[in-house]
N, CA, C and O atoms as a DFTB+ gen file, in Angstrom:
456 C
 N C O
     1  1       0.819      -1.185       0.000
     2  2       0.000       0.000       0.000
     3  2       0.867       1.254       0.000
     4  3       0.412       2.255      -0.554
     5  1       1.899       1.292       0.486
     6  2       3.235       2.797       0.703
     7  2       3.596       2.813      -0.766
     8  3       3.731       3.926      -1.273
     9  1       3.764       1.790      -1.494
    10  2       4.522       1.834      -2.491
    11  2       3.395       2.873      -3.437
    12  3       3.883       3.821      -4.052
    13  1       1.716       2.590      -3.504
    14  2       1.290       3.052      -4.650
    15  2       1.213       4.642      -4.290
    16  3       0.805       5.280      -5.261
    17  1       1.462       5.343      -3.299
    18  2       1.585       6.605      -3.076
    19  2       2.128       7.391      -3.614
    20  3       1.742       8.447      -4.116
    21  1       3.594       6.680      -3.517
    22  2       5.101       6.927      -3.908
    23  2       5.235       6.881      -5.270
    24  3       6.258       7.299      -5.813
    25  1       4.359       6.442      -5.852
    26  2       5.226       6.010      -7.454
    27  2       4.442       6.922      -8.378
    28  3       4.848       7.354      -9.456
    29  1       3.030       7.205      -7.704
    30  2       2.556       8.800      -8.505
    31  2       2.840       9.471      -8.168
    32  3       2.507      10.331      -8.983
    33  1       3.530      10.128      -7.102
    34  2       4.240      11.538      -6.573
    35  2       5.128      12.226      -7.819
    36  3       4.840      13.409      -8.000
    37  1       5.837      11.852      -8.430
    38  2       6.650      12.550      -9.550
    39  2       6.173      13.271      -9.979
    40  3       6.301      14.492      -9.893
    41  1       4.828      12.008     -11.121
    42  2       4.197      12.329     -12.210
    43  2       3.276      13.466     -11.930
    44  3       3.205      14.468     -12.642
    45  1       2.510      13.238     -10.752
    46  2       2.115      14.593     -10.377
    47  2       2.311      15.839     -10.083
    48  3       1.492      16.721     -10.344
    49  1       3.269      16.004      -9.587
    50  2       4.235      16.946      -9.381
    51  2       4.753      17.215     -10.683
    52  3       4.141      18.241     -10.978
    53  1       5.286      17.018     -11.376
    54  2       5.318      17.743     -13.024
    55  2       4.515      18.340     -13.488
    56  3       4.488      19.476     -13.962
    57  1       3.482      17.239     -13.320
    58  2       2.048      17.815     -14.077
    59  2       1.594      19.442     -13.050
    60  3       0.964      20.397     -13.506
    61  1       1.984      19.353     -12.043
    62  2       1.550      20.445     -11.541
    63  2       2.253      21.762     -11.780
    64  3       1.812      22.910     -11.836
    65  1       3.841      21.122     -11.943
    66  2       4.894      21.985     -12.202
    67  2       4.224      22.476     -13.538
    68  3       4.033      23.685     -13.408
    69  1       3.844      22.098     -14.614
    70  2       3.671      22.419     -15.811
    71  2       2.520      23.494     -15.870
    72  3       2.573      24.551     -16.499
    73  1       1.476      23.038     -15.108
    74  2       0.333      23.556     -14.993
    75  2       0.283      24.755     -14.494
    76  3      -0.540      25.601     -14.842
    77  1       1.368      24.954     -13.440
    78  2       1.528      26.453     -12.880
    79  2       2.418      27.127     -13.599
    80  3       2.277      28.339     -13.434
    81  1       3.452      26.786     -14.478
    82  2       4.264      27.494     -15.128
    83  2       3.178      27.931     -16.620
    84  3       3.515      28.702     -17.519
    85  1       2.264      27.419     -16.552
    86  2       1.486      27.611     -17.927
    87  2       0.543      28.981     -17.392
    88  3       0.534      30.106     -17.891
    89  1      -0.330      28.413     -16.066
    90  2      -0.418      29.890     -15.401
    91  2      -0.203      31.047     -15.315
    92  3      -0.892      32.065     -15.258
    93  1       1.103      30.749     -15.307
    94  2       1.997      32.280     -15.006
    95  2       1.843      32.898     -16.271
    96  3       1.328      34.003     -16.444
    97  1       2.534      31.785     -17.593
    98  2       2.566      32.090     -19.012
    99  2       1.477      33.131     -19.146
   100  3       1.732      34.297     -19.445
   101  1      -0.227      32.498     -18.825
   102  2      -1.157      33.169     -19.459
   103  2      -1.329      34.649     -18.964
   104  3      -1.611      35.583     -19.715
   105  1      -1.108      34.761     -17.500
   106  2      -1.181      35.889     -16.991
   107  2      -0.116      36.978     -17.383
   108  3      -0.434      38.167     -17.396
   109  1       1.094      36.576     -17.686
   110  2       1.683      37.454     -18.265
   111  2       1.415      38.030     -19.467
   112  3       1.482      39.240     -19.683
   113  1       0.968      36.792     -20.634
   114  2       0.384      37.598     -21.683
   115  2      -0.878      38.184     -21.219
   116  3      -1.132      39.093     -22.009
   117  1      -1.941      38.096     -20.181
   118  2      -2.322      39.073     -20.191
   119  2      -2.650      40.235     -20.159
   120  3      -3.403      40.997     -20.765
   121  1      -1.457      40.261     -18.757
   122  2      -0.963      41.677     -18.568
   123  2      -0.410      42.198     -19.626
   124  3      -0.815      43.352     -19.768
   125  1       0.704      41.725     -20.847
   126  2       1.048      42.449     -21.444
   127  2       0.703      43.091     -23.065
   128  3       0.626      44.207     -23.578
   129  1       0.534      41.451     -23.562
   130  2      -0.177      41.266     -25.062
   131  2      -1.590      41.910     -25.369
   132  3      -1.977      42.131     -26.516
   133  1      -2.447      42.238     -24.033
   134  2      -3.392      42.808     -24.312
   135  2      -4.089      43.908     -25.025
   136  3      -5.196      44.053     -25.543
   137  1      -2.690      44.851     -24.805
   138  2      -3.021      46.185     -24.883
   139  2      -2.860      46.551     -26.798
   140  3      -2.413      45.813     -27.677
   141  1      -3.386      47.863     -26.895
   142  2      -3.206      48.165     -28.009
   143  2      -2.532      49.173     -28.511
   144  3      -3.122      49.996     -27.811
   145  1      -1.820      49.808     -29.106
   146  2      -0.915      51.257     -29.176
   147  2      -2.460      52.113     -29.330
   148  3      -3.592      51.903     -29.764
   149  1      -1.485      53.456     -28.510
   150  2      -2.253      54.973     -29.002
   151  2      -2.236      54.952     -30.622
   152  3      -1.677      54.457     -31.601
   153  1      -3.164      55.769     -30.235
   154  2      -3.649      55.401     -32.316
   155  2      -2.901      56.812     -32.627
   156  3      -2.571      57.439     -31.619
   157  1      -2.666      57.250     -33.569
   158  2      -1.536      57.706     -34.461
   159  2      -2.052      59.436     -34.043
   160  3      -1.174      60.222     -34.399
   161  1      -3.133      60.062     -33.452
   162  2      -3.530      61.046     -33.140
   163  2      -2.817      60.985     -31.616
   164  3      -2.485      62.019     -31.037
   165  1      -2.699      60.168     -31.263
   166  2      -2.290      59.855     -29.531
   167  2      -3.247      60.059     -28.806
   168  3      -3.118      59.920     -27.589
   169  1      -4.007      60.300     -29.161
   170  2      -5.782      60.415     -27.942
   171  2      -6.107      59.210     -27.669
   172  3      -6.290      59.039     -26.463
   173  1      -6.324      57.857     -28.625
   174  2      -6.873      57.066     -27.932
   175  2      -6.183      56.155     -26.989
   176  3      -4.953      56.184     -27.019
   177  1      -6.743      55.385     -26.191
   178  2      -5.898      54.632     -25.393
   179  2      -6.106      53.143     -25.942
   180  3      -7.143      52.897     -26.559
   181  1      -5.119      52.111     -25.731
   182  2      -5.492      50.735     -26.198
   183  2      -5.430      49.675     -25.285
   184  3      -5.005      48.548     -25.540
   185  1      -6.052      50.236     -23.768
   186  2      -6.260      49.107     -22.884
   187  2      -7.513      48.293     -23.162
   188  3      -8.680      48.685     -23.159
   189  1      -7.075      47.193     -23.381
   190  2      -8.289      46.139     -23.621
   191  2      -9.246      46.219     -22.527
   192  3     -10.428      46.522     -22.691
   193  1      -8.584      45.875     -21.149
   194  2      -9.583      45.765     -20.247
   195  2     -10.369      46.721     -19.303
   196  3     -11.235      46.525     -18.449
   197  1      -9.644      47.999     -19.852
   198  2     -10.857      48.925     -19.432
   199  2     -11.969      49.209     -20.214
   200  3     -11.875      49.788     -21.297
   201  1     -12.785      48.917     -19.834
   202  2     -14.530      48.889     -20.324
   203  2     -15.168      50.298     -20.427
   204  3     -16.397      50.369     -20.399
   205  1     -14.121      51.889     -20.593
   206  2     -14.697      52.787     -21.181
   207  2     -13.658      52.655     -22.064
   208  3     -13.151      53.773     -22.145
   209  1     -12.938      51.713     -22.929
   210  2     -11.867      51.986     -23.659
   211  2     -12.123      52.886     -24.948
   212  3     -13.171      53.531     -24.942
   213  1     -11.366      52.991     -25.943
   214  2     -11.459      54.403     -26.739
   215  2     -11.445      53.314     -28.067
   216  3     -11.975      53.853     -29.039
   217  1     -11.045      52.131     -28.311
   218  2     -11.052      51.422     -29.459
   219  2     -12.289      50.251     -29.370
   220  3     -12.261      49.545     -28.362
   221  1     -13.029      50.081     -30.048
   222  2     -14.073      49.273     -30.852
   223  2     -13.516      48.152     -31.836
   224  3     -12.472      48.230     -32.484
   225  1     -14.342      47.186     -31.821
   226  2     -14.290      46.141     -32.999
   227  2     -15.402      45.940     -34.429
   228  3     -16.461      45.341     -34.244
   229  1     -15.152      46.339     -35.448
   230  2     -16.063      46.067     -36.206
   231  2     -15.466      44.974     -37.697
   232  3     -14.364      44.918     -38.244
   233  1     -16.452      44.409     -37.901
   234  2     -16.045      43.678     -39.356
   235  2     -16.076      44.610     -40.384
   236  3     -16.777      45.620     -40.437
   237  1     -15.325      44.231     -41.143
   238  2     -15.197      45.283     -42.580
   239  2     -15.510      44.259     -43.566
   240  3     -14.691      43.391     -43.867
   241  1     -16.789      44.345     -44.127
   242  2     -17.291      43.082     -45.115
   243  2     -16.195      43.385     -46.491
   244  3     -15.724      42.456     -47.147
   245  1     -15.842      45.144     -46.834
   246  2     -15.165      44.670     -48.243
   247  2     -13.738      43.728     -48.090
   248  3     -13.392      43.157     -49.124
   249  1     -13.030      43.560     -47.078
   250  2     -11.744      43.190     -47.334
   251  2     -12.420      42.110     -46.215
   252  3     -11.509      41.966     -45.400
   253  1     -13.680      41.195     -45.724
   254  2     -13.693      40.614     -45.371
   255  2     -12.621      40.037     -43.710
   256  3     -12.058      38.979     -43.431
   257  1     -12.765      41.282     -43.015
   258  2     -11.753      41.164     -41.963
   259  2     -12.155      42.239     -41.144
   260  3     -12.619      43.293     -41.578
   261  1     -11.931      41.904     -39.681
   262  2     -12.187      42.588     -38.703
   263  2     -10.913      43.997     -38.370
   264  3      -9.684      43.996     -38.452
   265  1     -11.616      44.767     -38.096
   266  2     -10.945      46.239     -37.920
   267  2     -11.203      46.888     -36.510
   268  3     -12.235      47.123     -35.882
   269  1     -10.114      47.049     -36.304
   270  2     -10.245      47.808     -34.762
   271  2     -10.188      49.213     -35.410
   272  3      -9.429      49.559     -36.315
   273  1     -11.307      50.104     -34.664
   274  2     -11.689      51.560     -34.674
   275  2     -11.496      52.532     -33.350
   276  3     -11.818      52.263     -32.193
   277  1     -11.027      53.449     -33.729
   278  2     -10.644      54.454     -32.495
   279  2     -11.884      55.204     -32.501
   280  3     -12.826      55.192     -33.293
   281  1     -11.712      55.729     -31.651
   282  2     -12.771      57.119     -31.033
   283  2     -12.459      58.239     -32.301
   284  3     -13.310      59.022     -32.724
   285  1     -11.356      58.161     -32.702
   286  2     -10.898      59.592     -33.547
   287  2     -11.444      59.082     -35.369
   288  3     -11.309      59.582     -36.485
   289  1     -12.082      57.841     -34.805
   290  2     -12.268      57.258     -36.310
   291  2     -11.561      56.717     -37.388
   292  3     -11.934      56.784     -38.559
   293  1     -10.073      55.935     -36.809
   294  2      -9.153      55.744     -37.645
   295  2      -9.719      54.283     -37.581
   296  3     -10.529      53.926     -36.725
   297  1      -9.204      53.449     -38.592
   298  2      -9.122      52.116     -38.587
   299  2      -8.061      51.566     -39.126
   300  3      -7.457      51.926     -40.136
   301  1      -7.675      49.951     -37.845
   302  2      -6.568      49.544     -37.979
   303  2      -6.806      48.230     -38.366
   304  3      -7.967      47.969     -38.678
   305  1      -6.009      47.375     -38.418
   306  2      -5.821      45.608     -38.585
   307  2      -4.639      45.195     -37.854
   308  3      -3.569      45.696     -38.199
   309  1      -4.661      44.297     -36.827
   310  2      -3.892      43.603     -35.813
   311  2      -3.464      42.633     -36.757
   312  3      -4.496      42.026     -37.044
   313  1      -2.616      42.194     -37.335
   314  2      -1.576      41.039     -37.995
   315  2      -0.155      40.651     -37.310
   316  3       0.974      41.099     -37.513
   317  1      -0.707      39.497     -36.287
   318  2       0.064      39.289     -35.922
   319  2       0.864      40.257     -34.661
   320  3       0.240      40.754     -33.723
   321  1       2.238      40.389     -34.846
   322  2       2.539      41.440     -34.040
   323  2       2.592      42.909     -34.414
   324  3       3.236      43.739     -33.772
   325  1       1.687      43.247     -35.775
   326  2       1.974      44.211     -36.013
   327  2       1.067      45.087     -35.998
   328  3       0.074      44.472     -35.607
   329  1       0.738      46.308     -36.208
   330  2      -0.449      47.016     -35.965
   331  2      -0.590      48.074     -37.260
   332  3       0.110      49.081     -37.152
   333  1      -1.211      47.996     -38.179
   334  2      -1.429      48.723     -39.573
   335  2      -2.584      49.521     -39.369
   336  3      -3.400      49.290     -38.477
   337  1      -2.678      50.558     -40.268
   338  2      -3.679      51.569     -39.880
   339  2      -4.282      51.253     -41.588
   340  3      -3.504      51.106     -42.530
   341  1      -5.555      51.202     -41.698
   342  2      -6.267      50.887     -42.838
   343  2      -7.144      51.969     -43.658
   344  3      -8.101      52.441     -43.044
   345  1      -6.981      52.288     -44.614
   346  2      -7.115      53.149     -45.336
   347  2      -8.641      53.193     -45.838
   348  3      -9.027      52.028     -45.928
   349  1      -9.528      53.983     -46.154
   350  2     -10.798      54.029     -46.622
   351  2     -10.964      52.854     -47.679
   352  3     -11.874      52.028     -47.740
   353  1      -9.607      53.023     -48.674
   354  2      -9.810      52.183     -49.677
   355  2      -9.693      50.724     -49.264
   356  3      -9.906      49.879     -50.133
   357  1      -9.353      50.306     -47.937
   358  2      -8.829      49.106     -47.741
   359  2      -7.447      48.422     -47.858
   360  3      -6.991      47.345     -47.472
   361  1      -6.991      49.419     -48.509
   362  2      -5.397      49.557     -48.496
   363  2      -5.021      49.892     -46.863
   364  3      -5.614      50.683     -46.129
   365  1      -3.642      48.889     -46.474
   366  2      -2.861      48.738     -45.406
   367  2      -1.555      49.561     -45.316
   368  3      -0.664      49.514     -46.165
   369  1      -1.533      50.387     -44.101
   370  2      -0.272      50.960     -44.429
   371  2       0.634      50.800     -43.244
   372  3       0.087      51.361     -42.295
   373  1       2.010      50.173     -42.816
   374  2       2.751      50.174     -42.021
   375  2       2.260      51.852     -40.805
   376  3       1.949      53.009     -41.088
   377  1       2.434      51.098     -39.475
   378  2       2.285      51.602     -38.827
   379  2       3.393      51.308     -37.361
   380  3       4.497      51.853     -37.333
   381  1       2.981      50.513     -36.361
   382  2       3.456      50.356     -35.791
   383  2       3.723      48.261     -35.487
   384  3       3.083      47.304     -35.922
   385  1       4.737      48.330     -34.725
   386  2       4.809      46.525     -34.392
   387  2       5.088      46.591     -33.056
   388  3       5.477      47.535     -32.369
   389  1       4.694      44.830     -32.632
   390  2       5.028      45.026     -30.899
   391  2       6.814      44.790     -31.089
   392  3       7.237      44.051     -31.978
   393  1       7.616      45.418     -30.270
   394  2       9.126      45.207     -30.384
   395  2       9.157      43.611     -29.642
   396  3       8.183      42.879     -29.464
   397  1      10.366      43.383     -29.338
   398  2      10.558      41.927     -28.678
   399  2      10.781      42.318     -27.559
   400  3      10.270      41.506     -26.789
   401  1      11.208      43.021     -27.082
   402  2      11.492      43.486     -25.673
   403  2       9.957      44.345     -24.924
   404  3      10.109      45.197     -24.048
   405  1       9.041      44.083     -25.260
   406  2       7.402      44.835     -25.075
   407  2       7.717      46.054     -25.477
   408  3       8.745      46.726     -25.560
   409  1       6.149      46.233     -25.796
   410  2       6.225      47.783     -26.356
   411  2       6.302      47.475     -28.012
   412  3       6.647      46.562     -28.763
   413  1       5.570      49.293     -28.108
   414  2       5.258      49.243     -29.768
   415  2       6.531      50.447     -30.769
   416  3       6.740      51.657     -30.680
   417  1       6.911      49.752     -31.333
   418  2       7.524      50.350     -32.064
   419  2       7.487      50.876     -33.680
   420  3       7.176      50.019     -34.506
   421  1       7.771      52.156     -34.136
   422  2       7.603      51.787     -35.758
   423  2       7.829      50.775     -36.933
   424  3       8.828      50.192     -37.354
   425  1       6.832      50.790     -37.206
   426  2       6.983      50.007     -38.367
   427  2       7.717      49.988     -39.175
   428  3       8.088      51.042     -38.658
   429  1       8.310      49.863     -39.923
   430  2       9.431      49.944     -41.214
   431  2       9.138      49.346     -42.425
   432  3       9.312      49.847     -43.536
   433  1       8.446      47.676     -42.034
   434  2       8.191      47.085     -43.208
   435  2       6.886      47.425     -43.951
   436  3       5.819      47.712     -43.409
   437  1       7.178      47.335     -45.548
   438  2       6.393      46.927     -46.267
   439  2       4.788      46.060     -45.770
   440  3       4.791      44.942     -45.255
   441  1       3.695      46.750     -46.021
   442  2       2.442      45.867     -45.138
   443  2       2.271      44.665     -46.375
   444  3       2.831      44.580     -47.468
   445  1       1.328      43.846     -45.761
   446  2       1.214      42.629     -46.366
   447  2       0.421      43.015     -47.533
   448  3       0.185      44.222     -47.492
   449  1      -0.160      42.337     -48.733
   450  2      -1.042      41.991     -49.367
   451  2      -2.352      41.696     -48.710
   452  3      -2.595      40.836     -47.863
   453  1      -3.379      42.821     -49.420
   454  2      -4.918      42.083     -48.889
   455  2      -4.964      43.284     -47.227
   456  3      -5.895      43.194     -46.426
């Protein structure tokens, strides 16, 4: 009976180890990945989780893709780590990216196709 105690103790203990290090993982991206840059006027703010926030979500049926909208009326497209500001015509134009070290930095590249 001692023995069957003993011989799941490891496996559990990993599994827990894993489970809390995955924890941490999510909470950090939440704290950090959440947010969104000031939109290019600098008025709006891009905290996700404040609930008077200044950016909106709407679909854009012509280019078939969702667009985040500021208060100042700009519209952007989140790709990835990068943050493009979208043009009436649906044309994408370099804007800003998340850096690797957090935080948003200018863009430089060429925006995608579409």
């Amino acid at each position: 009976m001692g023995n069957v105690g003993r011989s799941g103790g490891f496996p559990v203990s990993i599994a827990a180890a894993v489970l809390l290090f995955m924890g941490f993982a999510y909470f950090w991206m939440w704290l950090t990945l959440g947010w969104l840059p000031l939109c290019h006027g600098g008025k709006c703010s891009g905290d996700l989780r404040d609930p008077d926030r200044d950016y909106g979500w709407e679909w854009d049926e012509r280019v078939r893709a969702g667009s985040v909208v500021c208060e100042c009326g700009c519209r952007y497209r989140r790709i990835g780590p990068r943050f493009l500001r979208a043009r009436e015509d649906g044309e994408l134009e370099s804007y800003l990216r998340r850096g690797r070290l957090r935080g948003w930095v200018k863009d430089t590249q060429p925006p995608p196709d579409g």
